[in-house]
C-alpha beads as a LAMMPS data file, in Angstrom:
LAMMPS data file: protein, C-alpha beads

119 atoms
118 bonds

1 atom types
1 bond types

-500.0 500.0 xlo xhi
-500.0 500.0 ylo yhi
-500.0 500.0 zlo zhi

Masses

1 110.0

Atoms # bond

1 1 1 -59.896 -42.214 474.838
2 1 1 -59.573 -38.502 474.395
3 1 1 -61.964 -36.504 473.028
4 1 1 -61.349 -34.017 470.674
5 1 1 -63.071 -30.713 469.067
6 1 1 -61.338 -29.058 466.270
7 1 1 -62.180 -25.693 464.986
8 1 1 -60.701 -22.623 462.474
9 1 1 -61.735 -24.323 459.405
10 1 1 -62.778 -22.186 456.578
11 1 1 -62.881 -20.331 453.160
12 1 1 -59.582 -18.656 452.461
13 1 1 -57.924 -16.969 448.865
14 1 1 -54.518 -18.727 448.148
15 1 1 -51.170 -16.895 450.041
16 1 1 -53.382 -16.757 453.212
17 1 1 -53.818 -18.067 456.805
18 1 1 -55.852 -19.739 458.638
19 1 1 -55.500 -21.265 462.368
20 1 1 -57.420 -24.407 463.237
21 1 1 -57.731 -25.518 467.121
22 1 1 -58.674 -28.946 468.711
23 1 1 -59.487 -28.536 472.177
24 1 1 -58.544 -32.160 473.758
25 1 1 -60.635 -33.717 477.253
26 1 1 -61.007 -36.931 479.165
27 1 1 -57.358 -37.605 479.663
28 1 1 -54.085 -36.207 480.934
29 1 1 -52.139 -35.744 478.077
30 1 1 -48.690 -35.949 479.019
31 1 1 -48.262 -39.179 477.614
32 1 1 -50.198 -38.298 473.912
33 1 1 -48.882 -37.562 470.590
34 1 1 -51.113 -34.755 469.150
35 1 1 -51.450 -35.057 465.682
36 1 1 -53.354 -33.429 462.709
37 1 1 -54.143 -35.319 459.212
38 1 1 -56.492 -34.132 456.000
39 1 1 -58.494 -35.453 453.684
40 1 1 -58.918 -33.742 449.899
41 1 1 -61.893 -35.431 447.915
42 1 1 -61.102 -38.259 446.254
43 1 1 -57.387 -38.475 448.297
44 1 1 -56.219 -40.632 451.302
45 1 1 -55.631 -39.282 454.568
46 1 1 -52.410 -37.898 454.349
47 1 1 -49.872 -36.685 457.893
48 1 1 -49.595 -32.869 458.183
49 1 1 -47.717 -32.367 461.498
50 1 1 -47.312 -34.105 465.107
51 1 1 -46.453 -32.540 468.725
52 1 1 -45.297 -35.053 471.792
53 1 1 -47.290 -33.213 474.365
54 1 1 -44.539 -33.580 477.074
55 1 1 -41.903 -31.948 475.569
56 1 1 -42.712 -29.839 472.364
57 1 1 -41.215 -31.798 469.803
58 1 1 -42.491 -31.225 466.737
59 1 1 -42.723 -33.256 463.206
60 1 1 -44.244 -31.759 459.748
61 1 1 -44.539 -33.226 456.731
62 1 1 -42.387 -32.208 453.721
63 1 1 -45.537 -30.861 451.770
64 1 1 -46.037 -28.290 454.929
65 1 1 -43.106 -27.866 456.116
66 1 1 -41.438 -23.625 456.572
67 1 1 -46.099 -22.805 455.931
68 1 1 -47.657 -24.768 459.010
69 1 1 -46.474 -24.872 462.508
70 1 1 -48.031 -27.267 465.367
71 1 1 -48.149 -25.700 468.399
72 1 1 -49.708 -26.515 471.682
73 1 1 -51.053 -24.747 474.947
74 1 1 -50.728 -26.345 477.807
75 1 1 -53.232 -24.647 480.178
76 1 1 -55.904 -24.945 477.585
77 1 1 -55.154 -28.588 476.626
78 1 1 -55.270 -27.277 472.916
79 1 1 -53.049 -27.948 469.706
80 1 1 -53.024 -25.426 467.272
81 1 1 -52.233 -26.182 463.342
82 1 1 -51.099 -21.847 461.982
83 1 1 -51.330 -22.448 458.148
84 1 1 -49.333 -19.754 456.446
85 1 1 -49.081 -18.934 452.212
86 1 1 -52.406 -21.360 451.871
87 1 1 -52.698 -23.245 448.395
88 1 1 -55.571 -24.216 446.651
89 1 1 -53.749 -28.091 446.587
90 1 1 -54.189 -27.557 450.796
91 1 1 -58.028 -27.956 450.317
92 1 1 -59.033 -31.148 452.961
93 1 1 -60.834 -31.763 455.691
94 1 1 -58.220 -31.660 458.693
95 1 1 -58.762 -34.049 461.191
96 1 1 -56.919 -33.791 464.798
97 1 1 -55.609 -37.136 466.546
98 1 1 -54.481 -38.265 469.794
99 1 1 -52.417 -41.496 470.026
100 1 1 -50.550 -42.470 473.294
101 1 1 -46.733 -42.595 473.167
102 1 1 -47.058 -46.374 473.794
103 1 1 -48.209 -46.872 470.107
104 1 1 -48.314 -45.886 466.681
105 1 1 -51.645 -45.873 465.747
106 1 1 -53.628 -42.848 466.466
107 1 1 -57.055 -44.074 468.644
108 1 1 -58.627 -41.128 469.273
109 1 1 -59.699 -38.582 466.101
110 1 1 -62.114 -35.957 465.889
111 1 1 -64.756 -34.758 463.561
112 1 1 -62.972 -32.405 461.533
113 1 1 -62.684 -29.046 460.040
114 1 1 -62.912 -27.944 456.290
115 1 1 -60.036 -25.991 454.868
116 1 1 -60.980 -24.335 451.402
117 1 1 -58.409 -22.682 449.834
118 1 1 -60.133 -20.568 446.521
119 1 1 -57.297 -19.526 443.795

Bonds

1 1 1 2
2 1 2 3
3 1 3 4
4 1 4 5
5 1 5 6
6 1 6 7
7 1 7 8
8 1 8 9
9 1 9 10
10 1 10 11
11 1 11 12
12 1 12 13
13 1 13 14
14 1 14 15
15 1 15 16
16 1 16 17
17 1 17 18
18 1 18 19
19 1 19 20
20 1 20 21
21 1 21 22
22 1 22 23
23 1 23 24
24 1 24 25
25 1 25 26
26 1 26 27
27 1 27 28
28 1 28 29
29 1 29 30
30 1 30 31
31 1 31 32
32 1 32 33
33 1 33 34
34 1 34 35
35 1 35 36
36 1 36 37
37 1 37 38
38 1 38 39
39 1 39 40
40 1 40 41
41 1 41 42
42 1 42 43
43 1 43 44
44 1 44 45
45 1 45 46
46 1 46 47
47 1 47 48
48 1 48 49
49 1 49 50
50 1 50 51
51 1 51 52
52 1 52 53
53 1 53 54
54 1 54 55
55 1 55 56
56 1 56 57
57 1 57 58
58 1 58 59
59 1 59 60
60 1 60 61
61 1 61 62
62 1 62 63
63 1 63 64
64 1 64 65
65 1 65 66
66 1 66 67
67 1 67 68
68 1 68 69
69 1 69 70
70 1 70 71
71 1 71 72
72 1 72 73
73 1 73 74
74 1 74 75
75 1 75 76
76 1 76 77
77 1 77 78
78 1 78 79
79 1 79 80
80 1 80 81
81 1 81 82
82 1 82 83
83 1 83 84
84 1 84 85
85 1 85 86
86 1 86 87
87 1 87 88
88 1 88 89
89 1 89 90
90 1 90 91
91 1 91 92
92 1 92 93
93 1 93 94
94 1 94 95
95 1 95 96
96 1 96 97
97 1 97 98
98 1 98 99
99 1 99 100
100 1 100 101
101 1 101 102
102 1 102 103
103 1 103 104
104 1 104 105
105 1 105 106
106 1 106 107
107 1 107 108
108 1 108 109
109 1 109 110
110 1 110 111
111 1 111 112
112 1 112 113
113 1 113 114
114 1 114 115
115 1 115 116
116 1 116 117
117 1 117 118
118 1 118 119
């Protein structure tokens, strides 16, 4: 499994930005979808945005999409989630996930990262 460590959460007025990391270990990640989820209060886990570690390509969810962009950095074996023009409805705990390319289930999560967004 791969382990992961996110960071960047905080406390942020609506219209602005916050970048959240997850540092990934324990495996080469070439063949890993990176993948980042929340969790409001009260709200199922809902699918924010995915990166296919190999080659870039990138997926966001239609409640993101044009305000966050995944991103990753190779040398640091780090995915990045850049939240831009933050709403108070983007309040969750963000979770990062690894799942290999060989499935669709995502095995590997880590402990997450509270996003508050105050209007």
């Amino acid at each position: 499994q791969v382990h992961l460590v996110e960071s960047g959460g905080g406390l942020v007025q609506a219209g602005g930005s916050l970048r959240l990391s997850c540092a990934a270990s324990g495996r080469t990640l070439s063949d890993y979808y990176m993948g980042w989820f929340r969790q409001a209060p009260g709200k199922e886990r809902e699918y924010v945005a995915s990166i296919r570690w190999s080659n870039g390509y990138t997926i966001h969810a239609k409640s993101v999409k044009g305000r966050f962009t995944i991103s990753k950095d190779n040398a640091k074996n780090t995915v990045y989630l850049q939240m831009n023009s933050l709403k108070p409805e983007d309040t969750a705990v963000y979770y990062c996930a690894a799942r290999t390319v060989q499935t669709n289930e995502y095995g590997s999560w880590g402990q997450g990262t509270q996003v508050t967004v105050s209007s």
